[in-house]
C-alpha positions as CSV (number, residue, x, y, z in Angstrom):
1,X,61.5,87.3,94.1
2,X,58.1,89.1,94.8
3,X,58.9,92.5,96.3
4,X,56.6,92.8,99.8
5,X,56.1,95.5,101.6
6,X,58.2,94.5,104.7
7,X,61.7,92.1,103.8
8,X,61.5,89.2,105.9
9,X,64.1,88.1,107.5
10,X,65.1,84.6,108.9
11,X,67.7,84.5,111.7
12,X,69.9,80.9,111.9
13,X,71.2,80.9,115.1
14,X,69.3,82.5,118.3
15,X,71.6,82.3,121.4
16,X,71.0,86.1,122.9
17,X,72.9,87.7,119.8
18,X,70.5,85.9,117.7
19,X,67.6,87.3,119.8
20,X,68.8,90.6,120.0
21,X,68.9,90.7,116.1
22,X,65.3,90.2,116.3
23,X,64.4,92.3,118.8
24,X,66.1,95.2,117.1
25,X,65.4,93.9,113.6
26,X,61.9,94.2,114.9
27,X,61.1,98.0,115.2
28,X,61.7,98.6,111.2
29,X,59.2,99.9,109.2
30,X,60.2,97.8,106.0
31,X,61.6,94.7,107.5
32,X,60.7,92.1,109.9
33,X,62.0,89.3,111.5
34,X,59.6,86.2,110.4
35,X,61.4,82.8,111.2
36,X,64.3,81.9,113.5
37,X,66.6,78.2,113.4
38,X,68.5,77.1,116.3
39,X,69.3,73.4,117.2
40,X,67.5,74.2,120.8
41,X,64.2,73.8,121.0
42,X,64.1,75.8,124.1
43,X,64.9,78.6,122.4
44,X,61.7,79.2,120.3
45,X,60.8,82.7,121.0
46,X,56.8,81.4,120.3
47,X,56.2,84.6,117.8
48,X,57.4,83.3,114.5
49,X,58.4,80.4,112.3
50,X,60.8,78.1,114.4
51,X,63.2,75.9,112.6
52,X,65.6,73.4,114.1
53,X,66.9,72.6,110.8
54,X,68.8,75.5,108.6
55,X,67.5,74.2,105.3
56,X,64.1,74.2,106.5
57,X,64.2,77.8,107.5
58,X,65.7,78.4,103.4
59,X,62.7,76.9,101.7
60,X,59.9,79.3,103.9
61,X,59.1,81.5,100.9
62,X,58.2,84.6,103.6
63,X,62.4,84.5,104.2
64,X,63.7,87.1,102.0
65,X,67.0,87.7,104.1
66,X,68.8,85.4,106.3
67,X,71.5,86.5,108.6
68,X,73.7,84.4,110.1
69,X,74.6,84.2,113.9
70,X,76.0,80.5,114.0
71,X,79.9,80.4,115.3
72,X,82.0,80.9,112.4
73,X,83.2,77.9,111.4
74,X,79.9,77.4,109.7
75,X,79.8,80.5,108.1
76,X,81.0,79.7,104.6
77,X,78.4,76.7,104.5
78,X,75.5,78.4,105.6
79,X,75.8,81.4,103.1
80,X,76.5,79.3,100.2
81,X,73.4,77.3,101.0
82,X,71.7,80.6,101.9
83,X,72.5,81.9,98.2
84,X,71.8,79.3,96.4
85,X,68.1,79.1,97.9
86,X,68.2,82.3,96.1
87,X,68.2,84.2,100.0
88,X,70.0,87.7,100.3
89,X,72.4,86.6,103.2
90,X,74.0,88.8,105.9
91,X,76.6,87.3,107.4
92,X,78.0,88.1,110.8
93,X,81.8,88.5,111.5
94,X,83.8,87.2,110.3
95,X,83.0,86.1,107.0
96,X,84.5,82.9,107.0
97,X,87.7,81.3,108.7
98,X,90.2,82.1,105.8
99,X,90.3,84.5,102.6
100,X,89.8,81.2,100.3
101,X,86.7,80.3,102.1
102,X,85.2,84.3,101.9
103,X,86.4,84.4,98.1
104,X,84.4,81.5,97.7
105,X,81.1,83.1,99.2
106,X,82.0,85.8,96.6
107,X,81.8,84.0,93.8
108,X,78.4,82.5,94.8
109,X,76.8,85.4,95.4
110,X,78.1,87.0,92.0
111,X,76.6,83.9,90.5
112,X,73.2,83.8,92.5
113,X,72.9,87.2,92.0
114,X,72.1,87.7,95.9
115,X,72.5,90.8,97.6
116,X,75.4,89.5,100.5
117,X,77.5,91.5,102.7
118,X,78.8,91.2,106.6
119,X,77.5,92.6,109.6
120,X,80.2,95.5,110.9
121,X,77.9,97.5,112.7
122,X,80.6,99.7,113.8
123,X,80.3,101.2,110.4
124,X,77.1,102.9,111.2
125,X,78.3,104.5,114.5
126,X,78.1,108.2,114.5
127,X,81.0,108.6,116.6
128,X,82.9,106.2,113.6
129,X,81.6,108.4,111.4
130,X,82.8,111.4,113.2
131,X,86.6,109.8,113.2
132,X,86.1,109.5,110.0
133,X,85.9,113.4,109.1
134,X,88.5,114.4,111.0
135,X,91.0,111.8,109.6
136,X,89.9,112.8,106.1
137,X,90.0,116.5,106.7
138,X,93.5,115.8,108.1
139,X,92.0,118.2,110.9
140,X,95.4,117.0,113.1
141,X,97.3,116.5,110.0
142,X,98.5,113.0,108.9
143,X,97.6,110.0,110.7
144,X,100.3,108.1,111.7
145,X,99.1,105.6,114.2
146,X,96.0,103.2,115.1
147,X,96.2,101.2,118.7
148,X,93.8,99.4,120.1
149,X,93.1,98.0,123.5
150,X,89.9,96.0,124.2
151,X,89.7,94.6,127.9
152,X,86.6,92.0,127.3
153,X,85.1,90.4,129.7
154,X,85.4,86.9,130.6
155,X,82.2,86.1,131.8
156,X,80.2,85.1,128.4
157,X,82.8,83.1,127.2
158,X,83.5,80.5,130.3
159,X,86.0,77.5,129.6
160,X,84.6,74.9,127.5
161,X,82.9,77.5,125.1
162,X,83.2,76.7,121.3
163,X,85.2,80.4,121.2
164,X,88.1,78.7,122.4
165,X,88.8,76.0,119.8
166,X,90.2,77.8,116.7
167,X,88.7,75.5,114.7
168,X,85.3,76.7,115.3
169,X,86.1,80.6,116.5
170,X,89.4,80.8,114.1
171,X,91.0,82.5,117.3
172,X,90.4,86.1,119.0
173,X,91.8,87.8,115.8
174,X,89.3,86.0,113.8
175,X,86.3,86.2,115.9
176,X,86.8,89.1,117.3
177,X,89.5,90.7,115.7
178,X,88.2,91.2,112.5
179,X,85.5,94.3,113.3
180,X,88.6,96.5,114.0
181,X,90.8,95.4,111.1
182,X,87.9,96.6,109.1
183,X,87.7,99.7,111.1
184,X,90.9,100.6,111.1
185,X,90.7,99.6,106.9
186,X,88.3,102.1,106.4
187,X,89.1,105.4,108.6
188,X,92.4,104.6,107.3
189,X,91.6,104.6,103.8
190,X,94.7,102.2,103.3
191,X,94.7,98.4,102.9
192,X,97.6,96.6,105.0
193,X,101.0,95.4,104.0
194,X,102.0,93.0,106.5
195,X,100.7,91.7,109.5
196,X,101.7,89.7,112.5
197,X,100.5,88.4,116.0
198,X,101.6,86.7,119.3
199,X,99.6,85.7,122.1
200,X,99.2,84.1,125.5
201,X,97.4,81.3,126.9
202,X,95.2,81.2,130.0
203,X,96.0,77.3,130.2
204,X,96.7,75.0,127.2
205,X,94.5,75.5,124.3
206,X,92.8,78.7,126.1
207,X,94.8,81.9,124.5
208,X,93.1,84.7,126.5
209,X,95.5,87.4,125.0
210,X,96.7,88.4,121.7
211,X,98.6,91.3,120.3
212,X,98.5,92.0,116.5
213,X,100.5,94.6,115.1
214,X,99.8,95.9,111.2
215,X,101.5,98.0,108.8
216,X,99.4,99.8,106.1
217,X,100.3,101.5,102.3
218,X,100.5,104.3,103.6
219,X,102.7,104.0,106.0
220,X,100.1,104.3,109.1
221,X,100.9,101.4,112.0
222,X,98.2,99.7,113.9
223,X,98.6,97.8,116.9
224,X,95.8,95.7,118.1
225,X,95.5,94.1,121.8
226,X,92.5,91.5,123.1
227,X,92.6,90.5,126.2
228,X,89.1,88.1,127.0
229,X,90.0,87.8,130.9
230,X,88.4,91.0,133.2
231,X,85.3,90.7,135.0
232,X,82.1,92.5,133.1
233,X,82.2,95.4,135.5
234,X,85.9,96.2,134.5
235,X,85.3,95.5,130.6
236,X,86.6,98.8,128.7
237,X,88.3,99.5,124.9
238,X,89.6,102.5,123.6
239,X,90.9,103.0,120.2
240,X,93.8,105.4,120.0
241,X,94.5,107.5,116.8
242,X,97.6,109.6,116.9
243,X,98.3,112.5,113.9
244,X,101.4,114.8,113.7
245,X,99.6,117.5,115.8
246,X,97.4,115.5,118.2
247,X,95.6,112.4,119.4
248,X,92.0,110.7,119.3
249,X,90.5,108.6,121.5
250,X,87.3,106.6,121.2
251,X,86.0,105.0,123.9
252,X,83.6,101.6,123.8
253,X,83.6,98.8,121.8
254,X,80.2,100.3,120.7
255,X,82.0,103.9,120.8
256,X,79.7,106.7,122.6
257,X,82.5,109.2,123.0
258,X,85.8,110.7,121.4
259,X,88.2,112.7,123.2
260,X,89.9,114.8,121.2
261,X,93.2,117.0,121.5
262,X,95.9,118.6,119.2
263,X,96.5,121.8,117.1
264,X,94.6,122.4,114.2
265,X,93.9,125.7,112.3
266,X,90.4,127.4,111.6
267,X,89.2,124.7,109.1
268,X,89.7,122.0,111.3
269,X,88.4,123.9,114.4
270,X,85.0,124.7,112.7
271,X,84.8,120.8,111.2
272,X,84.7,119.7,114.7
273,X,82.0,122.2,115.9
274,X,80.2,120.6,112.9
275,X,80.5,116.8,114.3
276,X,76.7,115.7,114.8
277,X,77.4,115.0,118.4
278,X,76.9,117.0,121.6
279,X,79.9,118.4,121.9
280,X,82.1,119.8,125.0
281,X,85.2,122.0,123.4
282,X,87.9,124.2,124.4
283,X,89.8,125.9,122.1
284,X,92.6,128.1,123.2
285,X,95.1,130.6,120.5
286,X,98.1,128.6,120.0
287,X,101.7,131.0,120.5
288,X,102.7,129.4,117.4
289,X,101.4,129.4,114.1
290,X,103.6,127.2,112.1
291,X,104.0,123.9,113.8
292,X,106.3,121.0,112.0
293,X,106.0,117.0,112.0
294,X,108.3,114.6,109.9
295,X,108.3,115.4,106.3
296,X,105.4,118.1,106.8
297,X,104.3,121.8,108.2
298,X,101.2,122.7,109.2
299,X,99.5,126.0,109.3
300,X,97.8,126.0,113.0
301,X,96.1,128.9,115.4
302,X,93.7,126.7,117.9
303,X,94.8,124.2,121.0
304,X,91.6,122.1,120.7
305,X,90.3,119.7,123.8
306,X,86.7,118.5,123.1
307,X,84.8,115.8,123.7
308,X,82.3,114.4,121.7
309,X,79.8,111.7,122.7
310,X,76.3,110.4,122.2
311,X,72.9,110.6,123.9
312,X,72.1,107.2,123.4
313,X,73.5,104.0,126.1
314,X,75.4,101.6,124.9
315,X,72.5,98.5,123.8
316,X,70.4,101.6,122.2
317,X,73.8,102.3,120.4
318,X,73.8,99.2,119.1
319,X,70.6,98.6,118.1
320,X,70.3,101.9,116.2
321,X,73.3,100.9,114.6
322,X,71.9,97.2,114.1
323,X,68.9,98.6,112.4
324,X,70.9,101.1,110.1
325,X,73.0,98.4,108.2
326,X,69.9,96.3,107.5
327,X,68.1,99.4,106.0
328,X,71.4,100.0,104.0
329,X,71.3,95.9,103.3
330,X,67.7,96.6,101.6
331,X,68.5,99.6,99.9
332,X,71.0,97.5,98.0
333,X,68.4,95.0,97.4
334,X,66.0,97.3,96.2
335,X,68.0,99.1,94.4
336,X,71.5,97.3,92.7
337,X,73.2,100.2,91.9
338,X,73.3,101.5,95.8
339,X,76.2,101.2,97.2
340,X,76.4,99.9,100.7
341,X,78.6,101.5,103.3
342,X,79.8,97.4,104.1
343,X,80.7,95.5,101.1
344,X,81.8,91.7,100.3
345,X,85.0,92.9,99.6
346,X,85.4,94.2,102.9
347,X,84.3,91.5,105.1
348,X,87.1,89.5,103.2
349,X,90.2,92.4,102.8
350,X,88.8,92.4,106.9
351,X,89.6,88.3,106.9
352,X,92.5,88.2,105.0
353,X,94.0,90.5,107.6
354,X,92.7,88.3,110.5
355,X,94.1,85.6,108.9
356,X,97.6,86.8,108.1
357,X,98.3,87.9,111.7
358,X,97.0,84.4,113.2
359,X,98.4,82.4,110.7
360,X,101.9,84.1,111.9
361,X,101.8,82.7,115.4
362,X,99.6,79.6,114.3
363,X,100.9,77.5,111.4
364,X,99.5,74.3,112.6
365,X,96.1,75.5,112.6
366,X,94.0,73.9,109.3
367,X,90.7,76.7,108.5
């Protein structure tokens, strides 16, 4: 494939994720979107190719990349076509309805020799990123527990939506699910053991609520709660990390803030003051200076209470974060021995997970 100065990229699917993409997409220096597919017509945004057809948006020659914002049933289709029209594919979440399905895409794009990988923005948050460091520096000690509880709102997915039918959505857990499986695979640094899941309907064939719980290698357990029933005003998520001598919160679905509080010693009081976020701390001399918690003691002098957060609102969150993985997605290109902060494998160790815990509370349904 000639090398150009800017990647294009073509986008199948542009409902207002798909346009958002673009829009974002849009402000790189070394990519740009150049042709979008959707079945509407109506939804030709007039300032580049416009496909109703996917396989006529493959064969444009200017398409170097193609992401994929269809609803994931037709994931696994769309790649593997994507790939072998010898396209570098980005896929959003999740990867495909079941691990067979995303093994598949795997082997495809081993063979093609494609650059292909799945869109977990959360990946490329800075406030991820700064969870991440203090779970690796063990600033609180040893994490212990992940728990998650994401209050969506109701209002973009209205009865009758295709993100109600598992066959198309795979469930909450699967649509939804999967971008904090991942997360919680990577600050973690453990992959799971066992997973399982119950949830509640809203009416027959509309399950609004779902609770996953997940135990990892290491012993760390995560709990996982979806509910897609508040109004948009009232829409809120918090993920909850709890260590031997504290507790993280991190607050947004696109996070913009952690709120942080435990013991920690010198070390781990001078890696939080070097957190590249504005930063709001108190840190008080502990009485103690040995503190113990199960099978381990801890060496501590500091009371910490800080709160981290970003400048940046929430869509300028995302966008920057948008525009980070797709510069990491042509680094790879460019370069095949980069190593991209998402891989393959983890959009489907992120799917297998999904899939365990659904499959647990839904036998009967055929991915």
């Amino acid at each position: 494939m000639a090398r150009r100065e800017k990647k294009g990229i073509g986008i199948i699917g542009y409902g207002g994720f798909g346009e958002f993409l673009h829009k974002s997409w849009d402000k790189m220096d070394n990519a740009r979107v150049v042709a979008v597919c959707d079945s509407d017509p109506a939804r030709n945004p007039g300032s580049v190719a416009f496909y109703q057809r996917a396989a006529d948006l493959l064969a444009d020659s200017n398409v170097d990349i193609v992401s994929i914002a269809t609803p994931p049933s037709s994931h696994k289709t769309l790649a593997i076509q994507a790939l072998q029209a010898e396209k570098h594919v980005l896929v959003e979440k999740p990867l495909a309805l079941c691990e067979k399905d995303a093994l598949l895409i795997k082997r495809v794009a081993e063979t093609v020799g494609r650059v292909t990988a799945v869109n977990f923005v959360l990946r490329h948050n800075q406030i991820v990123e700064c969870l991440r460091v203090i779970v690796m520096n063990e600033v609180f000690g040893k994490l212990r527990r992940m728990d998650l509880r994401n209050y969506a709102m109701q209002d973009t997915v209205p009865e009758g939506h295709w993100f109600w039918d598992p066959l198309v959505s795979g469930g909450i857990l699967l649509e939804h699910g999967v971008h904090f499986f991942d997360l919680a695979n990577w600050i973690n640094s453990s992959p799971a053991k066992e997973a399982f899941s119950m949830g509640v309907e809203r009416q027959p064939g509309m399950e609004d609520r779902v609770f996953a719980a997940v135990r990892y290698e290491n012993g760390v357990v995560g709990t996982f709660w979806h509910s897609f029933s508040r109004p948009r005003e009232l829409e809120h998520t918090v993920f909850h990390f709890a260590f031997d001598l504290g507790e993280v919160d991190m607050v947004g679905w696109i996070p913009l803030e952690l709120r942080i509080w435990g013991w920690t010693n010198h070390k781990g009081l001078e890696t939080i003051k070097s957190l590249p976020a504005r930063l709001n701390i108190s840190a008080e001399p502990t009485e103690c200076t040995t503190a113990k918690s199960s099978e381990y003691t801890y060496e501590v002098d500091h009371l910490v209470d800080a709160v981290l957060s970003l400048d940046e609102s929430k869509l300028e969150t995302y966008a920057s974060n948008l525009r980070s993985i797709m510069a990491d997605f042509i680094a790879a290109i460019d370069d095949p021995s980069h190593k991209m902060r998402v891989t393959l494998d983890d959009g489907i160790e992120a799917v297998k997970v999904a899939e365990r815990a659904t499959r647990f509370a839904h036998p009967e349904w055929q991915f």
